[in-house]
C-alpha positions as CSV (number, residue, x, y, z in Angstrom):
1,X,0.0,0.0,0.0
2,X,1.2,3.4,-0.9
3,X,1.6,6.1,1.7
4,X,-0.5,8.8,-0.3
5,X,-1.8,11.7,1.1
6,X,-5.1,10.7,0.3
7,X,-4.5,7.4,2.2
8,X,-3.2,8.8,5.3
9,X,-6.1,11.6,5.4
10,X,-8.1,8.4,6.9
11,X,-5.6,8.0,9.7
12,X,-3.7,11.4,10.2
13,X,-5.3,14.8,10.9
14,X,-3.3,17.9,11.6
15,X,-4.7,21.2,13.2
16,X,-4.6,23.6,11.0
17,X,-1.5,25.9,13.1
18,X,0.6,23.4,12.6
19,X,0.0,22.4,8.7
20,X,0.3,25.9,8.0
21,X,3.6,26.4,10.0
22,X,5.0,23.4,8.3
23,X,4.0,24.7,4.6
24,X,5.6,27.9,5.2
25,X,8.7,26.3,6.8
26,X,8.1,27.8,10.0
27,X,9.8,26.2,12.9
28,X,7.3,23.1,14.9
29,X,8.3,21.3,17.9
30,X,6.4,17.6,18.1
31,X,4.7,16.8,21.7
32,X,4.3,13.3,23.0
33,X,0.6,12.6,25.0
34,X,2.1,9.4,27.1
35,X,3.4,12.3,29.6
36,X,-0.6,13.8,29.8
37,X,-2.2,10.1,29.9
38,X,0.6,8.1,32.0
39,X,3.4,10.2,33.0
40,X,2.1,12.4,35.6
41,X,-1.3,12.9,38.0
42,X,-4.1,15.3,37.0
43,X,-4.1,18.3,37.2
44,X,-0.4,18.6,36.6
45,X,-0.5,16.6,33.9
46,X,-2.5,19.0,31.6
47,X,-0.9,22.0,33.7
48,X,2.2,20.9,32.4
49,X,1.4,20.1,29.2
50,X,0.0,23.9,28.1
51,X,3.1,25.6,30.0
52,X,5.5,23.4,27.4
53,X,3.3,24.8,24.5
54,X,3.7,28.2,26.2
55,X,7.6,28.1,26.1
56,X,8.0,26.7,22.7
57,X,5.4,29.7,21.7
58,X,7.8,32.3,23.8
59,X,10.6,31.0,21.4
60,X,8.3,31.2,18.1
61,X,7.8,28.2,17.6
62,X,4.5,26.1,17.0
63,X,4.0,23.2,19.2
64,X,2.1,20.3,18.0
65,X,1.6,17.7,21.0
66,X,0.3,14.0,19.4
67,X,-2.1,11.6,20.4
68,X,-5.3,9.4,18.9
69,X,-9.0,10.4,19.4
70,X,-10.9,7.7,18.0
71,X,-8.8,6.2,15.9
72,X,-7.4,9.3,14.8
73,X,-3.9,10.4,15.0
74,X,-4.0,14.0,16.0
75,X,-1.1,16.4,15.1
76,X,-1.2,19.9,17.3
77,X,-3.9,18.8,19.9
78,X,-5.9,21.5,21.3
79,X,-6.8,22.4,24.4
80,X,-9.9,20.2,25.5
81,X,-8.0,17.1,23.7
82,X,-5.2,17.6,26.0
83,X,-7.6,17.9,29.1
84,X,-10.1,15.0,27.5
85,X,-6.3,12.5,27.2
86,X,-5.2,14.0,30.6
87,X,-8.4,12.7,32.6
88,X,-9.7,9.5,30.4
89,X,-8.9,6.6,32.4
90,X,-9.3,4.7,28.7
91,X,-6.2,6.2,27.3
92,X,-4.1,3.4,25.7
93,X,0.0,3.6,25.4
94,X,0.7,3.4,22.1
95,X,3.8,2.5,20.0
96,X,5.0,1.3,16.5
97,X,3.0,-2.3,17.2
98,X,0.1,-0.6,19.1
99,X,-1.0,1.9,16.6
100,X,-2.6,-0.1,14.3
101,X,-4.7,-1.8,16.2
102,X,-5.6,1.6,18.5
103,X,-6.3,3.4,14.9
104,X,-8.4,0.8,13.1
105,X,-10.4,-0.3,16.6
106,X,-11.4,3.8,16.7
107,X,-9.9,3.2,20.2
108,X,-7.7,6.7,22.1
109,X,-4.1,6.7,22.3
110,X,-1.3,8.4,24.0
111,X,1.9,8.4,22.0
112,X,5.1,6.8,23.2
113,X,8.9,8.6,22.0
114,X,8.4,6.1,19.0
115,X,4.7,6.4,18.6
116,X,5.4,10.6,18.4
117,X,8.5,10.0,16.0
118,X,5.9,8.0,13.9
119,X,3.3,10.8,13.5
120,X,5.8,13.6,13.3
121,X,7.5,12.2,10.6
122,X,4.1,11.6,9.1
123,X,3.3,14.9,9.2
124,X,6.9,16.2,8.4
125,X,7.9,17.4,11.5
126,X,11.7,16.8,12.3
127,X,11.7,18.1,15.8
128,X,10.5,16.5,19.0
129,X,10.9,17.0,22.4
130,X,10.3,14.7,25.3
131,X,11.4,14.2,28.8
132,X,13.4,11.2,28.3
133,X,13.7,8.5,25.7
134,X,13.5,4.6,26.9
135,X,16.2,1.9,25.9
136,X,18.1,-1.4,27.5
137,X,16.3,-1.9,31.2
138,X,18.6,-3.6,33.7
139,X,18.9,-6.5,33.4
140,X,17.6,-7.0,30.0
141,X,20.2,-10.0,29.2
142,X,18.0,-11.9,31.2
143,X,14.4,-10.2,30.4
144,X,15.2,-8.8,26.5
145,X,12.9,-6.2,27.7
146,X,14.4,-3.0,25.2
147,X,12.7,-0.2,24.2
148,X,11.0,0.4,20.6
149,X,12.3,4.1,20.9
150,X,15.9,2.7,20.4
151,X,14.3,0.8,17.0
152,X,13.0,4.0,16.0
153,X,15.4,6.2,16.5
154,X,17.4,3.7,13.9
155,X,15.0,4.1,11.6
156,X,13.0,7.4,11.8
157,X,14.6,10.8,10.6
158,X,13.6,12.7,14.1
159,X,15.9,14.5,16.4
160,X,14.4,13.9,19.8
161,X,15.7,16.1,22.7
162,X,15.9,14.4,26.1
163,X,17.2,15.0,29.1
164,X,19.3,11.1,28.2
165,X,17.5,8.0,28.9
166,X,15.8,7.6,31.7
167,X,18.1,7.0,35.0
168,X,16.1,3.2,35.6
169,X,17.6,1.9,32.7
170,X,21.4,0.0,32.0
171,X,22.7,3.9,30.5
172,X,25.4,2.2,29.2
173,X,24.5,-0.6,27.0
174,X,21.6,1.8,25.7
175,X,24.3,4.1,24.4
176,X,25.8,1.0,22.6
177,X,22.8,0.0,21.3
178,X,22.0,3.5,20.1
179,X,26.3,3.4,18.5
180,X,25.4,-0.3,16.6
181,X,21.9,1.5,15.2
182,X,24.3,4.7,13.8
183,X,22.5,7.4,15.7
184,X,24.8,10.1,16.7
185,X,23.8,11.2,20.6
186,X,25.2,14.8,20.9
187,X,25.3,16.6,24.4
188,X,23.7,20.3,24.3
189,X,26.5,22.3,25.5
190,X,28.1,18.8,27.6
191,X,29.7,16.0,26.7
192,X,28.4,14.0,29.8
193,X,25.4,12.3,28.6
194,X,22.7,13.0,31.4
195,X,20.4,10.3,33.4
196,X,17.7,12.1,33.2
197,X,17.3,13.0,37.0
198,X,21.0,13.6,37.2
199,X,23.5,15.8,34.9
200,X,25.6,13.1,34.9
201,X,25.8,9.8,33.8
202,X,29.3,8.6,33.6
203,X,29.1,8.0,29.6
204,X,30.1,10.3,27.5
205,X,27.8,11.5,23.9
206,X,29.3,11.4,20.7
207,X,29.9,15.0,20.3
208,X,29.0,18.4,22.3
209,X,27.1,21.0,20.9
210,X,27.8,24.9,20.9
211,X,24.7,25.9,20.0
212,X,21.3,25.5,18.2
213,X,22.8,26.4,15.0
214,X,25.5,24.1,15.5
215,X,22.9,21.4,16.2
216,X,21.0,22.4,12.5
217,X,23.7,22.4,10.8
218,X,24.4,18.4,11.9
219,X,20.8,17.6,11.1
220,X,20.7,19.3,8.0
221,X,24.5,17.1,7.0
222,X,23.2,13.9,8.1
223,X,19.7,13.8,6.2
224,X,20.7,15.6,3.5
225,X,23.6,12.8,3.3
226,X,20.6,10.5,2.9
227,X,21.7,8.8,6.1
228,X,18.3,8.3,7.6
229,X,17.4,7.8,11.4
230,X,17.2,10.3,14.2
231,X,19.3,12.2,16.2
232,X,19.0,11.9,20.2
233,X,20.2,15.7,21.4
234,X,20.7,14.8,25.0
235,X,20.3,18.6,27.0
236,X,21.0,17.8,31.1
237,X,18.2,19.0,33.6
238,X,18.8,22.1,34.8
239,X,21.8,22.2,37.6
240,X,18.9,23.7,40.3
241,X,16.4,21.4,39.8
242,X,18.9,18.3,39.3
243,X,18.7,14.9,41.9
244,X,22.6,13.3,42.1
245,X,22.9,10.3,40.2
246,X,24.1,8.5,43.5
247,X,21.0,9.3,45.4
248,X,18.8,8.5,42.1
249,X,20.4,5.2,42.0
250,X,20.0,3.9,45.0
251,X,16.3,4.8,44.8
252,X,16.0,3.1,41.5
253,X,17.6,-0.3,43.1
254,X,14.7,-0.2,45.9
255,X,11.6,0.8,42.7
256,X,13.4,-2.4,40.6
257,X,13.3,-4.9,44.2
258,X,9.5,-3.7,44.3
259,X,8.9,-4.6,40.9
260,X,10.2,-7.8,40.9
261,X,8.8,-8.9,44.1
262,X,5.4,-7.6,42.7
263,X,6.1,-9.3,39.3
264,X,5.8,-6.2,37.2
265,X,7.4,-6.1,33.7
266,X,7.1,-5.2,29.9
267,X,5.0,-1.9,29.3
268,X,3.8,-1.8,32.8
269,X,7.2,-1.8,34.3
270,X,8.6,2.2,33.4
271,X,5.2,3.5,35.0
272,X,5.3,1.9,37.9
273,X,9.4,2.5,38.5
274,X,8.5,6.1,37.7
275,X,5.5,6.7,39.9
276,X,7.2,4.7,42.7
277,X,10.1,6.8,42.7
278,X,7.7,9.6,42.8
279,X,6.6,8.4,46.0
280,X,9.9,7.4,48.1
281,X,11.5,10.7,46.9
282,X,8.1,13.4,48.3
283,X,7.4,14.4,44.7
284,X,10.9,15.9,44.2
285,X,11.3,13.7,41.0
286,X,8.2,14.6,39.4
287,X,9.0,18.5,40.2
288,X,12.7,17.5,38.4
289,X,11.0,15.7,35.6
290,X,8.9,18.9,34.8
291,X,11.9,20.8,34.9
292,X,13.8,19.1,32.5
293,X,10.6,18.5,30.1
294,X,10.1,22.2,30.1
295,X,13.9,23.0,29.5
296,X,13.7,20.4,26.8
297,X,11.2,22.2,24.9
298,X,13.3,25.1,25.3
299,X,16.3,23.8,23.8
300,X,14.5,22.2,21.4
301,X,12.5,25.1,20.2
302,X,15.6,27.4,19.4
303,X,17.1,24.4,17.4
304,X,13.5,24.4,15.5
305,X,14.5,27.8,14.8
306,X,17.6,27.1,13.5
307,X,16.8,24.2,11.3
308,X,13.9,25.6,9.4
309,X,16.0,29.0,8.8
310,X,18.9,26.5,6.8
């Protein structure tokens, strides 16, 4: 089947802010919905989720968060389908498998790093920010349990800025996957490669950016190249807001002994590590995930910028 625009006017529907920004080359930033659905409690979910359209705006940039409505991918949700995915308790988490099944059963989705990097590059967006991508868990030699975002990063021509990879994961043998899959990981204005909570990981990124034009100018090389797949721009959370990747980790080790004791694995497993985490640290890891999302979107809108001006 042939990926007309006639054929994927069924499936895809973008607002009409963001098709015209991307017809006149303006810059857009692409939103996930998994951070509105699963990734935080209401009200801060939606709270959250119109102040990172307000900072991308502040930059002049268009945001277009993603998610399904019936069967519907949406591209630059508006306000009451950002609150209607933020309180639904029906809301599915959907990636590359999931969405074809969530589309043709008119079912509502939030969208994963790979399901956004789907739609995005559906709707030909090449920017997208996030909090943090997913990759190898620990001990994934034993449970093969890696993300699809490290599949689609190999195959989908997105940059994604994160603040890394999540801080519950092996770091390490994500980065090698990530280096086998040829996906350069660049550090905004670092060469540590973040954990997400932490500024530091240990690991280094491939390269260190000055600046967003600097970052542009290696997006624009490597897909005009015709060396397809995504970028991962890796931008630390902000030294104020940051939790010490010693402290992180040994709070991780105690959300992983939960897990296993309570037998919770595969798509279940990052939610519950997440919102446990949330619990034995008093909320001061969701107030750091915030702030690194909303730096994120920062960063990422000034590259937007940049890229659309080359």
């Amino acid at each position: 089947m042939i990926n007309t625009q006639k054929h994927l006017a069924r499936y895809l529907e973008i607002s009409k802010e963001v098709e015209e920004a991307i017809s006149q080359n303006d810059a857009v930033v692409a939103l996930e919905s998994t951070i509105i659905a699963h990734g935080m409690p209401y009200p801060k979910n939606i709270e959250t989720a119109l102040e990172i359209e307000n900072i991308i705006r502040e930059q002049g940039a268009v945001p277009a968060t993603i998610g399904i409505i019936d069967g519907k991918i949406k591209v630059g949700l508006n306000r009451e389908e950002i609150e209607f995915l933020g309180k639904s308790k029906d809301v599915l988490k959907v990636s590359r498998r999931d969405m074809p099944i969530v589309i043709a059963e008119k079912k509502n989705g939030a969208t994963t790093v790979a399901g956004t990097m789907i739609a995005a590059n559906l709707a030909g967006i090449k920017i997208f920010v996030t909090g943090g991508i997913g990759g190898v868990h620990r001990g994934a030699e034993n449970s093969f349990d890696i993300s699809a975002d490290l599949e689609e990063l190999k195959k989908t021509s997105t940059a994604v800025i994160a603040a890394g990879a999540k801080s519950i994961l092996d770091i390490g043998l994500t980065l090698e996957r990530l280096e086998t899959f040829g996906v350069p990981v660049l550090g905004y204005q670092t060469d540590e490669f973040p954990a997400f909570y932490s500024r530091k990981s240990g690991f280094k990124c491939d390269a260190a950016l000055k600046s967003p034009e600097h970052a542009a100018e290696i997006l624009n090389a490597k897909w005009n190249l015709g060396l397809e797949g995504g970028v991962l721009i890796a931008n630390p959370v902000p030294e104020q807001s940051e939790i010490p990747y010693a402290d992180m980790n040994e709070k991780i080790g105690l959300a992983l002994f939960e897990a296993k004791r309570k037998n919770i694995d595969g798509k279940e497993l990052t939610p519950f590590l997440l919102d446990y985490i949330k619990e034995i640290t008093e909320g001061r890891s969701l107030k750091t995930n915030i702030a690194l999302v909303k730096s994120n979107a920062e960063v990422g809108a000034k590259i937007a910028q940049s890229f659309s001006s080359l």
